[in-house]
N, CA, C and O atoms as CSV, one atom per row, in Angstrom:
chain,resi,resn,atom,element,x,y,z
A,1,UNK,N,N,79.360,44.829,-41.801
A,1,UNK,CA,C,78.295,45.814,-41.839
A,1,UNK,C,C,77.316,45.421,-42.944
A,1,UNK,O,O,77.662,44.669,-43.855
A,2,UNK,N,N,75.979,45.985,-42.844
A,2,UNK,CA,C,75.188,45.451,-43.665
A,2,UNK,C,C,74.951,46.742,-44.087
A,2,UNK,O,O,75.045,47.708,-43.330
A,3,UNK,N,N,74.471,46.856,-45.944
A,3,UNK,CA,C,74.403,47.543,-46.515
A,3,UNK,C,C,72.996,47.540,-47.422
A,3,UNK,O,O,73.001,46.867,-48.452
A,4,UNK,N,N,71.696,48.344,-47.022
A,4,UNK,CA,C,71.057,47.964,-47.437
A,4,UNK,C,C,69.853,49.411,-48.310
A,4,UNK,O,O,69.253,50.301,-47.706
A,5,UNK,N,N,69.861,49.194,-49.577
A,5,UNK,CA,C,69.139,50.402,-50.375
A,5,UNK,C,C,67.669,50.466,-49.884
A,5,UNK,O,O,66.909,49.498,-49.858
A,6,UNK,N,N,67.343,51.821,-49.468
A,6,UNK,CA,C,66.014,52.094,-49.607
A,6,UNK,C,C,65.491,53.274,-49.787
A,6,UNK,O,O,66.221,54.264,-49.739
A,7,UNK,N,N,64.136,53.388,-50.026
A,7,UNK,CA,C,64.073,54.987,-50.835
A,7,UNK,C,C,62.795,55.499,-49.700
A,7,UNK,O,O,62.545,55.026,-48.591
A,8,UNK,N,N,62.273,56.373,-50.263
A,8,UNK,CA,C,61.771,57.342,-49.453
A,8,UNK,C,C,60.414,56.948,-48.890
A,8,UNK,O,O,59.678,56.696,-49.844
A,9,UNK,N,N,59.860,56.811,-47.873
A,9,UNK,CA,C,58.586,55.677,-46.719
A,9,UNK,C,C,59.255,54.187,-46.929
A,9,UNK,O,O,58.934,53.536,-45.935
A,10,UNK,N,N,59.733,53.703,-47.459
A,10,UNK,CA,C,60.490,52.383,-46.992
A,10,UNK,C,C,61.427,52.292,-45.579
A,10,UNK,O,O,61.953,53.337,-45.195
A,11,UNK,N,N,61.664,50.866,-44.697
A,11,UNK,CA,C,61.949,50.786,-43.770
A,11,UNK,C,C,62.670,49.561,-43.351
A,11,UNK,O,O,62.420,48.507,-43.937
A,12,UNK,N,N,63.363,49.590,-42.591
A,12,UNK,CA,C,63.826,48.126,-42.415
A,12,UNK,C,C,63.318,47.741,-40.912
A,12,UNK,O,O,62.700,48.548,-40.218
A,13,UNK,N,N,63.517,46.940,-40.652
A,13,UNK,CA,C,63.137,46.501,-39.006
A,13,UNK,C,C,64.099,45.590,-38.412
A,13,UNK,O,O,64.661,44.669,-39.005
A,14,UNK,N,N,64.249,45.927,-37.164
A,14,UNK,CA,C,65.521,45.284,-36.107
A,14,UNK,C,C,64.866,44.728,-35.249
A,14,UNK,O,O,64.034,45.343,-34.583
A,15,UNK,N,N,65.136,43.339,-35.084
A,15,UNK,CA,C,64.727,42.681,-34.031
A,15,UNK,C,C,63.129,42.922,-34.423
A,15,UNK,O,O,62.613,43.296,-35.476
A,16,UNK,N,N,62.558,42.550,-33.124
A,16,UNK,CA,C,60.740,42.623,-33.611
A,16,UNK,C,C,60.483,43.503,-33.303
A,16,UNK,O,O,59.296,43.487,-33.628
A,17,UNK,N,N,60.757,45.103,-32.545
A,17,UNK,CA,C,60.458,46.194,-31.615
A,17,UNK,C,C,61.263,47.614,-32.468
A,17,UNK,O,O,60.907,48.718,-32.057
A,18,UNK,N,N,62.072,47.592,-33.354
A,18,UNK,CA,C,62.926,48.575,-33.758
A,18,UNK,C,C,62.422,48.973,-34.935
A,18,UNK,O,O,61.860,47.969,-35.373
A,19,UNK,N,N,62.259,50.062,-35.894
A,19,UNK,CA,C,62.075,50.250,-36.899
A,19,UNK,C,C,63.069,51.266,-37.968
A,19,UNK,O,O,62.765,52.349,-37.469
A,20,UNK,N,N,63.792,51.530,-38.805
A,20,UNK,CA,C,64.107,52.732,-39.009
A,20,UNK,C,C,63.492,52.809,-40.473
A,20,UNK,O,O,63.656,51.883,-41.267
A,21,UNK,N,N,62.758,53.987,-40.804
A,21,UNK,CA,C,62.623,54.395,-41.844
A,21,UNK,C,C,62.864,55.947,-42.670
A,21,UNK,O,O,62.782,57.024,-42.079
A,22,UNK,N,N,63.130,55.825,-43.930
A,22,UNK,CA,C,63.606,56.960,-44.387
A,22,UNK,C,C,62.530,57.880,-44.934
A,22,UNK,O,O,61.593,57.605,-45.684
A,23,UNK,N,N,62.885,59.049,-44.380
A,23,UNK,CA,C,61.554,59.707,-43.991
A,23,UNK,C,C,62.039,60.946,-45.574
A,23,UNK,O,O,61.314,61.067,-46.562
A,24,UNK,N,N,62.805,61.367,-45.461
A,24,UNK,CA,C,63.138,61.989,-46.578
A,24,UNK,C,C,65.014,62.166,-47.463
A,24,UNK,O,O,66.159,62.054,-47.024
A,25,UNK,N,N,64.554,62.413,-48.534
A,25,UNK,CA,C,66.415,62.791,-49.181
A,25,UNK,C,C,66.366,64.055,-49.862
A,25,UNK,O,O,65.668,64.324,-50.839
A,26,UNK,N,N,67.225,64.858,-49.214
A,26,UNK,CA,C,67.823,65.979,-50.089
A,26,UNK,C,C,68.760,66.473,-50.534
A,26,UNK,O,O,69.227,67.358,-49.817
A,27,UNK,N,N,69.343,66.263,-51.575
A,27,UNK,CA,C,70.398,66.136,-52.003
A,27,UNK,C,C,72.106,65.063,-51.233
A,27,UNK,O,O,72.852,64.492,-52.028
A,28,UNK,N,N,72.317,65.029,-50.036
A,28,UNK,CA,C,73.575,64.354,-49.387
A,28,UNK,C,C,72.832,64.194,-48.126
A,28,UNK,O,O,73.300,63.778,-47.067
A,29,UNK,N,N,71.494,64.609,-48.379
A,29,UNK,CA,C,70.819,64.139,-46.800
A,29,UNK,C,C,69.847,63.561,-46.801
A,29,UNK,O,O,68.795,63.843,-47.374
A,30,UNK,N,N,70.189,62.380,-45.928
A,30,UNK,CA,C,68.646,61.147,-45.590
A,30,UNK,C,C,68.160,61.966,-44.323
A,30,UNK,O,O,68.955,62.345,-43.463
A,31,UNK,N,N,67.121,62.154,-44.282
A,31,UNK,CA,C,66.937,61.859,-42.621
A,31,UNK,C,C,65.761,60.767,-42.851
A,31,UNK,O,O,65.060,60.574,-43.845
A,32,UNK,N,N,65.791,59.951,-41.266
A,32,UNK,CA,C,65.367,58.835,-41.106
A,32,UNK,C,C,64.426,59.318,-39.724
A,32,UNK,O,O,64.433,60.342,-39.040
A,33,UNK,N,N,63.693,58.160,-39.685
A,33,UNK,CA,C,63.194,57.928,-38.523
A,33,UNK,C,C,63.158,56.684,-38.074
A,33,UNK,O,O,63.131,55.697,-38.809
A,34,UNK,N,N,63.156,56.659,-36.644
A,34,UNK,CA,C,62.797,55.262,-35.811
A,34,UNK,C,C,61.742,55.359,-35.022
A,34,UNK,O,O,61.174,56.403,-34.702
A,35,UNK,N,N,61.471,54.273,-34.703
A,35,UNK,CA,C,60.365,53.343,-33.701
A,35,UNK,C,C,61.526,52.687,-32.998
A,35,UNK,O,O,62.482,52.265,-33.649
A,36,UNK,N,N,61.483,52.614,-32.006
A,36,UNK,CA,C,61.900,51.487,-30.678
A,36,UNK,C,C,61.422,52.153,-29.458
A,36,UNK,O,O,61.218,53.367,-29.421
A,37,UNK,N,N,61.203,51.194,-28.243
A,37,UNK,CA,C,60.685,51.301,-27.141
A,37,UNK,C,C,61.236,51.916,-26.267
A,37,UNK,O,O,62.446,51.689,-26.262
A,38,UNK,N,N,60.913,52.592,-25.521
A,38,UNK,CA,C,61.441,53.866,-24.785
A,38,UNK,C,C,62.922,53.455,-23.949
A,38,UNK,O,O,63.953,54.115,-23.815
A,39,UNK,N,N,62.524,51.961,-23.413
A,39,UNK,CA,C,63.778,51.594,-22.891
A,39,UNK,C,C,64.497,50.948,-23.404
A,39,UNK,O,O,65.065,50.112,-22.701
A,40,UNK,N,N,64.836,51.004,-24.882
A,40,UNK,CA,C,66.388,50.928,-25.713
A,40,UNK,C,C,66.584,52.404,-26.064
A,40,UNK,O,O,65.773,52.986,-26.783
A,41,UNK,N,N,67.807,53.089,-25.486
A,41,UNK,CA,C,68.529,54.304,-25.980
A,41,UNK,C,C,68.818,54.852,-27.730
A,41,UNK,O,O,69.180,53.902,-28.426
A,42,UNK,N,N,68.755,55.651,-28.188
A,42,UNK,CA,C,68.826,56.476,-29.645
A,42,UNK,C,C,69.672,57.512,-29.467
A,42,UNK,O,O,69.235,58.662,-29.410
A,43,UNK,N,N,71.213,57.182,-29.339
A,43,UNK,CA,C,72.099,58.201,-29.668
A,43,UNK,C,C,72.687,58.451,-31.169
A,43,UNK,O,O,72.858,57.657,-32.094
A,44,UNK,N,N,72.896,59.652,-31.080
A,44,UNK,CA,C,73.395,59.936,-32.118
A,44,UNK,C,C,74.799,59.349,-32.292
A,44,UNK,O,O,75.259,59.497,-31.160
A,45,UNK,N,N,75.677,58.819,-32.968
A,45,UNK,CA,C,76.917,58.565,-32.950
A,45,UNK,C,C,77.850,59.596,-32.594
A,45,UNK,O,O,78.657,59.265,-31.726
A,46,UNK,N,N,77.922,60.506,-32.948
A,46,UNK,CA,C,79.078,61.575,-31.976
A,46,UNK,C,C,78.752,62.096,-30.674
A,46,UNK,O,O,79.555,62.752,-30.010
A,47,UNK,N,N,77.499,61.793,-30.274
A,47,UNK,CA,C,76.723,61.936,-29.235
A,47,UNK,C,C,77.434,60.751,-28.043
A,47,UNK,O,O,77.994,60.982,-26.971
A,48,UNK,N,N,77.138,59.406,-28.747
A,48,UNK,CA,C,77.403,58.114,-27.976
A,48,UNK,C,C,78.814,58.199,-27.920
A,48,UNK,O,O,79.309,57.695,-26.912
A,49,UNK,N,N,79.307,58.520,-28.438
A,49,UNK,CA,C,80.664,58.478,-28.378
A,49,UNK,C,C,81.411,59.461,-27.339
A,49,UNK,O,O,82.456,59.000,-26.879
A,50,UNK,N,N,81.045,60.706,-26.915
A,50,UNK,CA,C,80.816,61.686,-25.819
A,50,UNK,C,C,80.952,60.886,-24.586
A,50,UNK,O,O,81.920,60.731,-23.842
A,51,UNK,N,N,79.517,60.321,-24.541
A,51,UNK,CA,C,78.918,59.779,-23.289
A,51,UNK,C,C,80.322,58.984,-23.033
A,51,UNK,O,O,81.151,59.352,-22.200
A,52,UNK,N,N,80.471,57.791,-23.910
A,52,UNK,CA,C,81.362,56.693,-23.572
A,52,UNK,C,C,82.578,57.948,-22.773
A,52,UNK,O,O,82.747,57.979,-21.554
A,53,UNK,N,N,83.234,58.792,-23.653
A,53,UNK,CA,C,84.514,58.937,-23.408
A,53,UNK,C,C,84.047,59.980,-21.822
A,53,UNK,O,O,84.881,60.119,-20.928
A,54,UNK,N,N,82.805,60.534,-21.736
A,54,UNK,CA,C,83.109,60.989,-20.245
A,54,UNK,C,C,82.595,60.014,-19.223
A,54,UNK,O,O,82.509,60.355,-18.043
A,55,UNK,N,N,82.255,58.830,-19.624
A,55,UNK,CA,C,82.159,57.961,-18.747
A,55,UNK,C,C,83.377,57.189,-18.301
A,55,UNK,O,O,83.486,56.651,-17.199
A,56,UNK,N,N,84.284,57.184,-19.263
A,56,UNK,CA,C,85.691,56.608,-18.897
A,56,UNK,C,C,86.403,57.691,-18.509
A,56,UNK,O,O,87.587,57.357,-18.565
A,57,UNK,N,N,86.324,58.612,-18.210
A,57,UNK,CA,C,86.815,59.959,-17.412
A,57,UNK,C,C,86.304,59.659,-16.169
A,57,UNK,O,O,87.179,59.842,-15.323
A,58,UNK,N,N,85.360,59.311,-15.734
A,58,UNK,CA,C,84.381,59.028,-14.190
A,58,UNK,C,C,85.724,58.211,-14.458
A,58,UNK,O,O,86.890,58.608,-14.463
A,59,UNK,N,N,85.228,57.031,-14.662
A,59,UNK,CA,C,85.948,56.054,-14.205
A,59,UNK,C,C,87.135,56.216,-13.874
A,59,UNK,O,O,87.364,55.883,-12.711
A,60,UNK,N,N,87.938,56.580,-14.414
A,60,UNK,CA,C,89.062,56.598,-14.330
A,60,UNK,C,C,89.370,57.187,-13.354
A,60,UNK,O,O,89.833,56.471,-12.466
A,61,UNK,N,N,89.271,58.688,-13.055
A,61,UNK,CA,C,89.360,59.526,-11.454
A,61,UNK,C,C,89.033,58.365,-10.959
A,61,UNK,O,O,89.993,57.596,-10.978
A,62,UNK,N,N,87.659,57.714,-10.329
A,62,UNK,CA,C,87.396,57.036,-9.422
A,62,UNK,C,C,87.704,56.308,-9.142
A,62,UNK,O,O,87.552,56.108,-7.937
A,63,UNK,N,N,88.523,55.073,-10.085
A,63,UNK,CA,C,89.550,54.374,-9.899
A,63,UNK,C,C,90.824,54.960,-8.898
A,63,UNK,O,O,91.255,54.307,-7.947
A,64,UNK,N,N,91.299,56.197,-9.257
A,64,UNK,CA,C,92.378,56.678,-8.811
A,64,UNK,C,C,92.051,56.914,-7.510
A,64,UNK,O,O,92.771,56.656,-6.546
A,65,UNK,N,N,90.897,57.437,-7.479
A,65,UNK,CA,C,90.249,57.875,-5.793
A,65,UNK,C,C,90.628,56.463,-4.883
A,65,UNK,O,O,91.331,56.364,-3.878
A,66,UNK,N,N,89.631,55.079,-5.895
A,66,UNK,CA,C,89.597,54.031,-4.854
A,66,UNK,C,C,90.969,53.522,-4.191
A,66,UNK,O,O,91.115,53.271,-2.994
A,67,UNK,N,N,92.097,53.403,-5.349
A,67,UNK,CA,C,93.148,53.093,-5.785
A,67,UNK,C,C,94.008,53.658,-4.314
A,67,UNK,O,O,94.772,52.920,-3.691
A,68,UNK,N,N,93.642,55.423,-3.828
A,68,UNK,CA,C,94.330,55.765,-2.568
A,68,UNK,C,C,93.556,55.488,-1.212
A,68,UNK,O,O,94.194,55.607,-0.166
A,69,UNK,N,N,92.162,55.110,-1.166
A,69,UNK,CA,C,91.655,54.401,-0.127
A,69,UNK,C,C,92.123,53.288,0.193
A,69,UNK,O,O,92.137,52.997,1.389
A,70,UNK,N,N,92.694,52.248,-0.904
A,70,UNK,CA,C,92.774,50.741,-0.977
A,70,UNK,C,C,94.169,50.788,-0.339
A,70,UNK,O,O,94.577,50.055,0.562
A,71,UNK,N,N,94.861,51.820,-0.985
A,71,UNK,CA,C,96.303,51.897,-0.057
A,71,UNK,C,C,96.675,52.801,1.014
A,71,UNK,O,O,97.850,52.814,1.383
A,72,UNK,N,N,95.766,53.602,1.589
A,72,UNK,CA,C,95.581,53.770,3.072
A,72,UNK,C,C,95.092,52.557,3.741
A,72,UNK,O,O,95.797,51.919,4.523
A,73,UNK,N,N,94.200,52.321,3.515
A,73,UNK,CA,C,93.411,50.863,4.401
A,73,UNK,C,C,94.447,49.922,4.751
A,73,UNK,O,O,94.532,49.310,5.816
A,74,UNK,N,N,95.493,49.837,3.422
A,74,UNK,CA,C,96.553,48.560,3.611
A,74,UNK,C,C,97.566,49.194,4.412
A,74,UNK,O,O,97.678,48.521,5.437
A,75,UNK,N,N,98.452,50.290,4.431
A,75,UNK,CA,C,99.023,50.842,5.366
A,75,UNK,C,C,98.670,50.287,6.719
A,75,UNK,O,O,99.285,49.476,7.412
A,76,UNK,N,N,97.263,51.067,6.981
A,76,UNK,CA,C,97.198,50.964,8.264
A,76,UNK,C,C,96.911,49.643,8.832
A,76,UNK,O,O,96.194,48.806,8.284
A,77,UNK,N,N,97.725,49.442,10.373
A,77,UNK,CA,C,97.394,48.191,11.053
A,77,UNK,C,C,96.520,47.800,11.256
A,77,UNK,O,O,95.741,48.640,11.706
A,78,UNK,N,N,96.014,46.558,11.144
A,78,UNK,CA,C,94.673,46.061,11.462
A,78,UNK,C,C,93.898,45.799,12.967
A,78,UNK,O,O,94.539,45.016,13.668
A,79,UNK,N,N,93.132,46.110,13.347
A,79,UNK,CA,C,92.840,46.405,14.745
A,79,UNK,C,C,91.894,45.016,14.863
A,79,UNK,O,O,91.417,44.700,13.773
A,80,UNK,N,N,91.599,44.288,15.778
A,80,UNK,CA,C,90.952,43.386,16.030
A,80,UNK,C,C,89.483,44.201,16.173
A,80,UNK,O,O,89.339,45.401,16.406
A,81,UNK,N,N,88.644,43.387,16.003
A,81,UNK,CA,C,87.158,43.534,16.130
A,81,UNK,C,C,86.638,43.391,16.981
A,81,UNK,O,O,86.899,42.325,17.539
A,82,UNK,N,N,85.631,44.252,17.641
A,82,UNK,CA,C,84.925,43.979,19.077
A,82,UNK,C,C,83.958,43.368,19.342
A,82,UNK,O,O,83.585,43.280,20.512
């Protein structure tokens, strides 16, 4: 991880398109701001972390769904094609 001091309108920049800068501190709180382009995502970390875990919830049911199609299909005899 990179660890890097900055104080209040200072900024760092990611890549050539990203920006974050620290917009203010009050007492145990930075808040910051960014710049990046509409199509790179800005989650919050307990936010992103949500998404992930109900996205591996999809998945997972749907796995299970495919999982009893894949073994009906194999059950059944295979019929020649017309």
């Amino acid at each position: 991880m990179l660890v890097l001091s900055r104080k209040v309108n200072q900024s760092i920049v990611i890549g050539e398109d990203i920006e974050v800068m620290v917009i203010e501190i009050k007492g145990d709180t930075v808040k910051i701001g960014l710049k990046a382009p509409r199509s790179v995502p800005v989650y919050r970390s307990e936010v992103y972390a949500e998404i992930r875990a109900e996205n591996q919830r999809a998945c997972s049911s749907q796995g299970v769904a495919a999982a009893e199609v894949l073994k009906k299909a194999l059950t059944k005899p295979l019929t020649p094609l017309e």
